[in-house]
C-alpha positions as CSV (number, residue, x, y, z in Angstrom):
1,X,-27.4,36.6,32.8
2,X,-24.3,37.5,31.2
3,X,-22.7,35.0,28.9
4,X,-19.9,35.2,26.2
5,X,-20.5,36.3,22.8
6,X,-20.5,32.8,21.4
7,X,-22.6,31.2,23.9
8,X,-24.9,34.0,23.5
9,X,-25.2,33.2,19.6
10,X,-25.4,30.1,19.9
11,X,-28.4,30.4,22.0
12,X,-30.2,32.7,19.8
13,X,-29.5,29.9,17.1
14,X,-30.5,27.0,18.4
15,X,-33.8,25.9,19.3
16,X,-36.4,23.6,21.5
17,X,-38.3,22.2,19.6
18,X,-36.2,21.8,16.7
19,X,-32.3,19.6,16.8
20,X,-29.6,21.0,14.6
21,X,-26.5,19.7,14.0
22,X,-23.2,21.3,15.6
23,X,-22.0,21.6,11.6
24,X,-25.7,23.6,10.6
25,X,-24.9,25.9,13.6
26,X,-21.3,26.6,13.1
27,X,-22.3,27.7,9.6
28,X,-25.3,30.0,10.5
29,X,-23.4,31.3,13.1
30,X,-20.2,31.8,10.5
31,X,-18.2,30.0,13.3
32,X,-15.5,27.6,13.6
33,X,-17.5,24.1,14.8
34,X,-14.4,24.0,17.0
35,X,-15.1,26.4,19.0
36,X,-19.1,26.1,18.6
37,X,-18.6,22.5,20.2
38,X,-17.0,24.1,22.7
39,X,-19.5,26.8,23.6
40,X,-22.1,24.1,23.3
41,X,-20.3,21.8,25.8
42,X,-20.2,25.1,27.9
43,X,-23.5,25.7,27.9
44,X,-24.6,21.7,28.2
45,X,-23.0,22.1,32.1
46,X,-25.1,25.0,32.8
47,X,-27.7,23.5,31.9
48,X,-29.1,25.1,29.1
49,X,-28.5,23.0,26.3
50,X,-28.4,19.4,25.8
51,X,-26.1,17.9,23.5
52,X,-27.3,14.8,21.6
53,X,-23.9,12.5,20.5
54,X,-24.1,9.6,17.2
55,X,-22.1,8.1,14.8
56,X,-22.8,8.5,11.3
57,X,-21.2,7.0,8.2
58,X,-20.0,8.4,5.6
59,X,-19.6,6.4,2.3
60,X,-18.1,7.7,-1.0
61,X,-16.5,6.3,-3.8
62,X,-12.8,5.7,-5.0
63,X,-11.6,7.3,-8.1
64,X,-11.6,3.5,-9.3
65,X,-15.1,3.6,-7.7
66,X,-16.3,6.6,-10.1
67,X,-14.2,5.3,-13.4
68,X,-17.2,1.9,-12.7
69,X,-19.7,3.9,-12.6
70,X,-19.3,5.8,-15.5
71,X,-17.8,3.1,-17.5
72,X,-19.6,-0.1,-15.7
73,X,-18.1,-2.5,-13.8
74,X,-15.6,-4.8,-15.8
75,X,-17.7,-7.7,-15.2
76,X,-20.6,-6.6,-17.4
77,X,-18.5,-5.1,-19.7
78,X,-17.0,-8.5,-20.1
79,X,-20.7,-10.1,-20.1
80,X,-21.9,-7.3,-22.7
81,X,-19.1,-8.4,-24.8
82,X,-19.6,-12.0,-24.9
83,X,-23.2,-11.3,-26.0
84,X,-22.6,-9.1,-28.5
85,X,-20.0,-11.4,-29.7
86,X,-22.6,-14.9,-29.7
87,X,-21.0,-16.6,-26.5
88,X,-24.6,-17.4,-25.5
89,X,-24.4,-20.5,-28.4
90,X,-20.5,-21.1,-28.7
91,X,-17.7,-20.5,-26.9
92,X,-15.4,-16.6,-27.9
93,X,-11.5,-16.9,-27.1
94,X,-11.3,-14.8,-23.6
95,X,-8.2,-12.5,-25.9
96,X,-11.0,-11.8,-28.3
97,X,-13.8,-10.2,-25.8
98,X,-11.1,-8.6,-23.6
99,X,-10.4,-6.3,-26.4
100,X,-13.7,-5.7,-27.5
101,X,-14.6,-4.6,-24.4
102,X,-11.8,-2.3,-23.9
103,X,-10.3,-3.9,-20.3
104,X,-6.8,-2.9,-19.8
105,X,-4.5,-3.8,-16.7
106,X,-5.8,-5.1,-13.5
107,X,-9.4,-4.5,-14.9
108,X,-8.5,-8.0,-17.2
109,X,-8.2,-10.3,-13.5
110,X,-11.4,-8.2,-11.9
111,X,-13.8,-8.7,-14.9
112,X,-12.7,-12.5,-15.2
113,X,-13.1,-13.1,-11.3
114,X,-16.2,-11.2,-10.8
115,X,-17.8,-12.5,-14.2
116,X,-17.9,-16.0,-12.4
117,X,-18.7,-14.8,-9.2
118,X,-21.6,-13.3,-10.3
119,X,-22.9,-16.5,-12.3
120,X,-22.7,-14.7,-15.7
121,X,-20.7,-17.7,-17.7
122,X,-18.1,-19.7,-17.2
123,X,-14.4,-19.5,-18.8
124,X,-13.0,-23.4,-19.8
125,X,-9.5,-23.7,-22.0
126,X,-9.1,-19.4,-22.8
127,X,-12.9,-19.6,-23.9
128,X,-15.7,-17.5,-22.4
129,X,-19.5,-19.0,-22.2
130,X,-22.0,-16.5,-21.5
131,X,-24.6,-18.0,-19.1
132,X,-28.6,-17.2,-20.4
133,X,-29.8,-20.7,-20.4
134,X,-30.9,-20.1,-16.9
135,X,-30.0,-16.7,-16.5
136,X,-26.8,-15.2,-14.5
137,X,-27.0,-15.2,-10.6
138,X,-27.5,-11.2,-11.4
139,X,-29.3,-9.3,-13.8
140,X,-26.7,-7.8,-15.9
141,X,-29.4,-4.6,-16.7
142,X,-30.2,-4.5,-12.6
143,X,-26.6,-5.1,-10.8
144,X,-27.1,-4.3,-7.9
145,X,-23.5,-2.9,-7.4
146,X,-23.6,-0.5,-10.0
147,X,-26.8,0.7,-8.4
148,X,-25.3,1.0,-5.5
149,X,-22.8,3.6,-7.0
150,X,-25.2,5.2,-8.2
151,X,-26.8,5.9,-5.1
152,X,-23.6,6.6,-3.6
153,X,-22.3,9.6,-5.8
154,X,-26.5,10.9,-6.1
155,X,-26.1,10.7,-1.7
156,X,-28.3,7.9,-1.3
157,X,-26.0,5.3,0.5
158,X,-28.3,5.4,3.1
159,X,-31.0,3.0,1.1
160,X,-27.9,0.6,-0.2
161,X,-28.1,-3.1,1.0
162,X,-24.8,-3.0,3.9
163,X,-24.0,-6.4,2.5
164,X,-23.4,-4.5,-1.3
165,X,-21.6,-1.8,0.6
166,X,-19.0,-4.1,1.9
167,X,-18.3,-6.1,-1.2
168,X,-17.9,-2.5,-2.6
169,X,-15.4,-1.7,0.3
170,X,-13.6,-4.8,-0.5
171,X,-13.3,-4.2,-3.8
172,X,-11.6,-0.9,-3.4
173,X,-14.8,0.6,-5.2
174,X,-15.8,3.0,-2.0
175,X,-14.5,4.3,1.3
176,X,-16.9,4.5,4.3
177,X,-15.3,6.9,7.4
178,X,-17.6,7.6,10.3
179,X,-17.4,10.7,12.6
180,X,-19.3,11.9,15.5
181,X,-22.0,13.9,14.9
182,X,-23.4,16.0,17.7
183,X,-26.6,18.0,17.5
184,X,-28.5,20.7,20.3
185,X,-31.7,21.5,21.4
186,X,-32.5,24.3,24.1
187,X,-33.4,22.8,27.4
188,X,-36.1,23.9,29.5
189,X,-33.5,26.4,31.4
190,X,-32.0,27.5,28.6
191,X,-35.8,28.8,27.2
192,X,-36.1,30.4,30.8
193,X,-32.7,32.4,30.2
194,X,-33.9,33.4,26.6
195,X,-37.1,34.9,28.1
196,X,-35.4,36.5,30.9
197,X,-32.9,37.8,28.9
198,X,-29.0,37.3,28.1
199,X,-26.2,39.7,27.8
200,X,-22.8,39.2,26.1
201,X,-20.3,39.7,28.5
202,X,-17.1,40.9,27.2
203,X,-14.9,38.2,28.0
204,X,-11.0,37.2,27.4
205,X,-9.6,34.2,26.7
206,X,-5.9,34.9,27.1
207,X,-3.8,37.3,28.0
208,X,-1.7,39.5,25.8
209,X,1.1,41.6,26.3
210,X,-1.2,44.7,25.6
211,X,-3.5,43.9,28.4
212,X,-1.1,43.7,30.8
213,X,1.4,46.8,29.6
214,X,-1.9,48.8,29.5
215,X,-3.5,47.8,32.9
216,X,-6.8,46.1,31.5
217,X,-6.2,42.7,32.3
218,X,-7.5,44.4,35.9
219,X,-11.1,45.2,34.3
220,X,-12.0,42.5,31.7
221,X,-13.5,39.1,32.8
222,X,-11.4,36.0,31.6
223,X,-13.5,33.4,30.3
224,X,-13.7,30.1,32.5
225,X,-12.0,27.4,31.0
226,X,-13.7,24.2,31.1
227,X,-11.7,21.2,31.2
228,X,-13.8,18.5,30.1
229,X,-14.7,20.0,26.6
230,X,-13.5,18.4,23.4
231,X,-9.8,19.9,22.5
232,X,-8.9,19.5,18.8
233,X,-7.1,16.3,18.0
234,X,-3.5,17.3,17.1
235,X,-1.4,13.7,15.7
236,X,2.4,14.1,16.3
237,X,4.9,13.3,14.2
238,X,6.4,9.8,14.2
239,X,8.4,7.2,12.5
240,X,6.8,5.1,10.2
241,X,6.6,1.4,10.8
242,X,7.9,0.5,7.6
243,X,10.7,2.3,8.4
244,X,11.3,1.8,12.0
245,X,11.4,-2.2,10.8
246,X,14.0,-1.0,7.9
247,X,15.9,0.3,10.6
248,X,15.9,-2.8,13.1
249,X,16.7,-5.3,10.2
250,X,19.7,-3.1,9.1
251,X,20.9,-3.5,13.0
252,X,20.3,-7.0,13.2
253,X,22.2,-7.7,10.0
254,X,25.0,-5.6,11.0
255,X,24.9,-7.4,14.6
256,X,25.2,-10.7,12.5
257,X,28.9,-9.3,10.7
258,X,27.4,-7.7,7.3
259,X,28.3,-4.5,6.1
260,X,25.3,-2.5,3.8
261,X,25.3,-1.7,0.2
262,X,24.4,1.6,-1.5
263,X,23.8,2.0,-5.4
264,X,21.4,3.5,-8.2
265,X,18.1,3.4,-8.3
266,X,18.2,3.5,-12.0
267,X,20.7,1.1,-13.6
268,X,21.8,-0.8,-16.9
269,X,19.7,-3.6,-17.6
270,X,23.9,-5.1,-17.7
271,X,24.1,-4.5,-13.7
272,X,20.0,-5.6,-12.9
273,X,19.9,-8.6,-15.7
274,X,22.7,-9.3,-17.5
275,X,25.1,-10.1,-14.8
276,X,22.5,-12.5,-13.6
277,X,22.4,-14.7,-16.3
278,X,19.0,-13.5,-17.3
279,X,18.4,-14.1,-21.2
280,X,18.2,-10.9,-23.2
281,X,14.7,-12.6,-24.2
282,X,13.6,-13.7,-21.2
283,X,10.1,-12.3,-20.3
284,X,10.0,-10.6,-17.4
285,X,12.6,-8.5,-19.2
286,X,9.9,-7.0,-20.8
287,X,8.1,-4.0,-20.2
288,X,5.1,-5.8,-18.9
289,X,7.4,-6.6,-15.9
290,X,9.9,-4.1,-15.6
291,X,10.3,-0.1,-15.8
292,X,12.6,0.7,-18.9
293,X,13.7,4.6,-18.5
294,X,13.6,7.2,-22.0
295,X,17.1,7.9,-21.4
296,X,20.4,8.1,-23.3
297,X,21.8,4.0,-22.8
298,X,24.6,4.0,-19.9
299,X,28.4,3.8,-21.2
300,X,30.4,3.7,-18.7
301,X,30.2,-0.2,-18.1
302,X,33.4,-1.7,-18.0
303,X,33.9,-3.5,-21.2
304,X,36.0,-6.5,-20.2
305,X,33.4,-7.7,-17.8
306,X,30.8,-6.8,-20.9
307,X,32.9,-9.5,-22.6
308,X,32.8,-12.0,-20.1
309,X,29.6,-11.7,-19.5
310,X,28.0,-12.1,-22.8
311,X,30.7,-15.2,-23.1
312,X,28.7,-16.9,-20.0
313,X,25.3,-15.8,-22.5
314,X,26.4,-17.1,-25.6
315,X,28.5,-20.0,-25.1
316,X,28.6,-20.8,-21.2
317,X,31.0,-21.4,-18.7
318,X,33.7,-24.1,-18.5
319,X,33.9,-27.4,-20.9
320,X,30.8,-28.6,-19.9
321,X,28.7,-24.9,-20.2
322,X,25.9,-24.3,-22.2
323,X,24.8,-20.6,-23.3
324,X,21.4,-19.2,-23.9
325,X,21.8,-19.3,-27.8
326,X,19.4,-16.5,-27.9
327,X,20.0,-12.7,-29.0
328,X,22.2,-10.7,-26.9
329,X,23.6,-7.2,-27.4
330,X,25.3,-4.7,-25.5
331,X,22.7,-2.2,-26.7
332,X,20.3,-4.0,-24.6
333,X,22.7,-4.1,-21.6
334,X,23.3,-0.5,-21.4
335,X,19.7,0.3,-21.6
336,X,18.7,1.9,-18.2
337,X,15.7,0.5,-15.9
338,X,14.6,1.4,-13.0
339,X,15.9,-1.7,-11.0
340,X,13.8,-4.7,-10.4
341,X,15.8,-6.0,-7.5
342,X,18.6,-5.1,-5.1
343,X,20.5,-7.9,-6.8
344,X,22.3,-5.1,-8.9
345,X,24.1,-3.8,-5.9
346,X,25.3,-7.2,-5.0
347,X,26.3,-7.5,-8.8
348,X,28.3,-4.3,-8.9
349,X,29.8,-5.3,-5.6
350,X,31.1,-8.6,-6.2
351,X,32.7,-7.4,-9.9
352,X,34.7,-5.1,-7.9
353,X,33.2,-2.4,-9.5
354,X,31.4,-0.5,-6.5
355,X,34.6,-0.9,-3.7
356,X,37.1,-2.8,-5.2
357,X,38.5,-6.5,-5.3
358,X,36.9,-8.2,-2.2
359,X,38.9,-11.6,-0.7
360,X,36.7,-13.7,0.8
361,X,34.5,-13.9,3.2
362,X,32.5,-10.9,3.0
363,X,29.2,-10.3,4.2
364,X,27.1,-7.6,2.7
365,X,23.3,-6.6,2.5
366,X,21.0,-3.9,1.6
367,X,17.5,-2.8,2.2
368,X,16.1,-0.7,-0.5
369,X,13.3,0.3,-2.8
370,X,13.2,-1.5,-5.6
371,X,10.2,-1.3,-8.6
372,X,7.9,-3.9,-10.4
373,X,5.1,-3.5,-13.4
374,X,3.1,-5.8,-10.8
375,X,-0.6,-5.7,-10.2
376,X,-1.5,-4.2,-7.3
377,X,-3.2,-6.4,-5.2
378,X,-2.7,-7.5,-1.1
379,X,0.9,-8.6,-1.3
380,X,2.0,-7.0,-4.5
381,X,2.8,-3.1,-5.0
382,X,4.8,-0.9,-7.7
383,X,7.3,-0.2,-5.2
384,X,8.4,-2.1,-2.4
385,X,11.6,-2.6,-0.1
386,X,13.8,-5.6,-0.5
387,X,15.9,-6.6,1.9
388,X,19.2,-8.0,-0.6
389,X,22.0,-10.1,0.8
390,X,24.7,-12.2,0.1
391,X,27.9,-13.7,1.9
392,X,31.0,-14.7,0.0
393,X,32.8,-18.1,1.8
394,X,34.6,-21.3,0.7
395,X,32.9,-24.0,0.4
396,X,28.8,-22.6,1.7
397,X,25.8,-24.8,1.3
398,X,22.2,-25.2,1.8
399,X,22.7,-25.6,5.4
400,X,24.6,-22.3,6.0
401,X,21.9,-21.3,3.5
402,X,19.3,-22.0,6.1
403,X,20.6,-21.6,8.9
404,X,21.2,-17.6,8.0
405,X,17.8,-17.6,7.8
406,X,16.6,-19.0,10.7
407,X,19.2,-17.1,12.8
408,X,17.7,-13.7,11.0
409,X,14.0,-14.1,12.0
410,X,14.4,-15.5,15.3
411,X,15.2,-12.6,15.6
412,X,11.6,-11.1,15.0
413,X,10.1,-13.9,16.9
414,X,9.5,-15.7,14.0
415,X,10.4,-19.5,14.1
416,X,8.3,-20.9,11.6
417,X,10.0,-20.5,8.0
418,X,9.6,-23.1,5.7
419,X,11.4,-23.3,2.6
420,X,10.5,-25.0,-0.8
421,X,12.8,-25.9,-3.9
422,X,12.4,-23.4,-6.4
423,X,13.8,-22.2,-10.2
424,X,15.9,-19.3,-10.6
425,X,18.6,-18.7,-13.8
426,X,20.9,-17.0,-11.3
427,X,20.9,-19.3,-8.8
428,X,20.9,-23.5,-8.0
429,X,19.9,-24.9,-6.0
430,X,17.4,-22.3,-5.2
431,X,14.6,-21.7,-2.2
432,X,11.7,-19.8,-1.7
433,X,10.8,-18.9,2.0
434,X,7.3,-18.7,2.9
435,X,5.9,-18.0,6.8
436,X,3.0,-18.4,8.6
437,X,0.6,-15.1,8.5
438,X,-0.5,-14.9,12.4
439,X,-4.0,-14.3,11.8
440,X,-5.5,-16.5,9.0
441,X,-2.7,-19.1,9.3
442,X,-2.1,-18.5,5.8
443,X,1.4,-20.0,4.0
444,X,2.8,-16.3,2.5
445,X,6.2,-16.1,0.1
446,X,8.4,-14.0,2.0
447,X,12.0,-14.2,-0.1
448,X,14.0,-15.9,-2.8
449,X,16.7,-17.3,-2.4
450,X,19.9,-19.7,-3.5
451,X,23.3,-20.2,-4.1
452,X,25.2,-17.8,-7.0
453,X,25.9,-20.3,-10.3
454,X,29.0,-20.6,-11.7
455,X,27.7,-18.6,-15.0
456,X,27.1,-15.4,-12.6
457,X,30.2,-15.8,-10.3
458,X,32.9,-16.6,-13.1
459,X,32.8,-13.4,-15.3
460,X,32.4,-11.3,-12.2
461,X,35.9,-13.4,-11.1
462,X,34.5,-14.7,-8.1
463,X,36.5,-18.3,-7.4
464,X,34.7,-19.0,-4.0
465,X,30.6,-19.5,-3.2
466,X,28.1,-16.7,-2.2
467,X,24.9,-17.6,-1.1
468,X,22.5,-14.7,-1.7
469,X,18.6,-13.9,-0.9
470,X,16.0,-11.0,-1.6
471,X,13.2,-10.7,0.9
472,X,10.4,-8.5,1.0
473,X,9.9,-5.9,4.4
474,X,6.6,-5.2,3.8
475,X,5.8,-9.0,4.1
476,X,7.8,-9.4,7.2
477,X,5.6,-6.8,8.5
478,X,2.8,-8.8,7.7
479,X,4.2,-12.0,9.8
480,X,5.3,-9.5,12.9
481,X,2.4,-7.6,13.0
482,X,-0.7,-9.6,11.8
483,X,-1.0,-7.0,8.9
484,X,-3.2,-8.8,5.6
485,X,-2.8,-6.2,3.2
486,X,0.2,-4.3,3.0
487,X,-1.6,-1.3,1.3
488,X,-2.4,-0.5,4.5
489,X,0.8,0.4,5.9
490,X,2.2,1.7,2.2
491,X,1.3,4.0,-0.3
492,X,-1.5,6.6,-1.1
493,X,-4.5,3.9,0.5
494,X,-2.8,3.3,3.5
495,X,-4.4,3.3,6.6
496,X,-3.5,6.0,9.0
497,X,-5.2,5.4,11.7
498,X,-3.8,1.8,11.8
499,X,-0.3,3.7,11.2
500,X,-0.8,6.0,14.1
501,X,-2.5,3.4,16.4
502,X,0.0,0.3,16.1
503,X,1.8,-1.0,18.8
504,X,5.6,-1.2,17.8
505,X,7.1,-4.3,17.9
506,X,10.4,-4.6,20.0
């Protein structure tokens, strides 16, 4: 028998009384397990190997996963903490043991969530009670989670409890992939062939230029090519959702009369906050909040509008206005940020600074990136797109407001919006829009929105209304698609076979 020089290897290799894995062959063999799957696939239809198919999981951890297990979960640091600190008799301000036990960031929210989850105290008024009167639900020296890592990064996942492993998975601790794992044994054929003896018959798999300019393509033997055998998965190119969305919501506004906005990325805190009647004090000015750039402060701003707007800050607008009476300077207003909202273009826009004087109406909107010091969490990322708007008109209110809105999202079959009165120093009267997530039925905040005050409009020299909103893409994404975490369609986590295998929505 006379088979090619792979098959023939691969026969040597493998064995009948013993399985081994396509991956243990490939490597003995020094092959690609592309092409051993192949030959082994070959070789299954003549009937001289069988090919044994399973799924096997794979479960390692995150880089978050690994930072746990050598530090310990945030929990039982917390827990460690309070004892150390005599929470077991009297209460320790919760500022006090966060500190001591060195949680920064997002750990702060996870150690105080999973601390009570787990049964090890309780947290009443800022003051954290550590639970050994009847002992914590788990045994802080046992936890069965950080054994479980353990066993993960050793290669023991195998002997984990699944139900650990998922509360592991959903705590973004470790990632479990499975792949098909195929395996071979000789059949009793196959041992027959072996004993009778098998040649390696030169074979071809394409033809080339030299064998047909020289005249050998006449002598060699082309190998058969089998049909049914597993061809390397190649994923195409394609749009991503998040974008192809950007892109119908740009053609929706445009088919509803607005023309789009471009601008910096990186602006004066003047153009993000001060033009907005945000206080120079106010705290989500801070850097807790917001991205503040190490760069030289921006000059260029044009200095009567400067004026006018620290006016509106200091002593208000009109008879009856009211300022901040709170520190403002214009070193603080040229001071460059990475912008929080869209809200800047609209701000350069309406001052005349980006086009010119506009006469009302107008109509414009945007749909860019914009950055937040948030906490990453389902619905919250670093970076997201907003989707900024505004329209310029005598005499607008809530109902043109409203009715914007419902126009807009009928358009992505969503009917359901319900708005709820809400605070904003820009704006009054002001809504939020929340929808209904189409899976868990869930209420989720989709937008802000309201109606310009007269502090913003006036030094900007705007006589008429503008109603103006910011809504979030990746949360319409959510309502249009059933999506429940948008890490899953953004970012360095997201989820590419959900990307590749999601149905566009038209």
């Amino acid at each position: 028998m006379r088979l090619p020089e792979t098959q023939v290897a691969l026969l040597e290799t493998a064995s009948a009384t013993e399985t081994k894995t396509v991956a243990q062959l490939a490597e003995e063999l020094g092959e690609d397990p592309t092409a051993v799957t192949r030959a082994a696939f070959e070789l299954e239809d003549a009937g001289l190997l069988a090919v044994d198919e399973h799924v096997a999981e794979d479960v390692h951890l995150t880089d978050e996963g690994e930072t746990y297990r050598e530090d310990g979960l945030p929990e039982l640091r917390l827990y460690e903490a309070a004892i150390d600190a005599g929470a077991d008799d009297d209460p320790v301000p919760m500022g006090e043991l966060i500190g001591a036990a060195g949680l920064e960031g997002p750990e702060v929210d996870i150690a105080l969530s999973n601390f009570a989850r787990k049964g090890l105290g309780r947290i009443d008024s800022g003051e954290v009670i550590a639970d050994t009167t009847e002992g914590p639900d788990v045994d802080p020296d046992a936890d069965p989670e950080t054994e479980a890592l353990e066993a993960i990064a050793s290669g023991n996942a195998g002997y984990t409890d699944p139900g650990i492993l998922d509360r592991l998975e959903t705590r973004g601790l470790i990632e479990r992939t499975e792949t098909t794992v195929r395996s071979v044994t000789l059949t009793d054929e196959g041992v027959t062939a072996m004993m009778e003896g098998v040649e390696v018959a030169e074979t071809v798999g394409a033809v080339t230029p030299e064998l047909l300019t020289s005249g050998e393509w006449e002598e060699v033997e082309f190998t058969e090519y089998n049909v049914e055998a597993d061809a390397e998965t190649v994923h195409g190119g394609k749009e991503h959702i998040l974008r192809q969305t950007a892109n119908r919501v740009k053609d929706v506004l445009v088919g509803m009369g607005f023309q789009e906005m471009e601008g910096p990325h990186a602006d004066a805190e003047f153009w993000i906050n001060d033009c907005l009647f945000m206080p120079q004090d106010h705290p989500a000015r801070t850097h807790w909040d917001q991205f503040g750039l190490d760069v030289p402060p921006m000059e260029d701003l044009p200095e009567d509008l400067l004026e006018r707007v620290e006016s509106a800050h200091r002593d208000g607008v009109g008879p009856d206005g009211d300022g901040y009476h709170s520190p403002w300077t214009t070193d603080v207003a040229r001071q460059v940020d990475l912008r929080g909202h869209t809200t800047s273009l609209s701000m350069r826009y309406l001052s005349g600074e980006q086009v010119g004087d506009l006469e009302p109406p107008q109509r414009y909107f945007s749909v860019e990136k914009v950055y937040r010091n948030d906490t990453l969490d389902p619905t919250h990322l670093l970076e997201f797109f907003q989707i900024e708007g505004w329209v310029m008109a005598e005499d607008l209110s809530v109902r043109d407001l409203m009715g914007t809105f419902t126009e807009f999202y009928e358009q992505f079959g969503i009917t359901d919006i319900e708005f709820k009165p809400h605070y904003n120093p820009y704006t009054e009267p002001s809504f939020e829009l929340f929808g209904k997530h189409p899976e868990t039925g869930e209420l989720i905040e989709i937008g802000n929105s309201g109606i310009f005050r007269e502090e913003v409009l006036s030094p900007l020299g705007v006589e008429c209304d503008v109603m103006a909103w910011g809504l979030a893409l990746e949360r319409l994404l959510m309502l249009m698609y059933g999506f429940e975490d948008i890490r899953d369609v953004h970012g360095t986590l997201c989820d590419l076979e959900l990307l590749r295998n999601v149905e566009v929505v038209h």
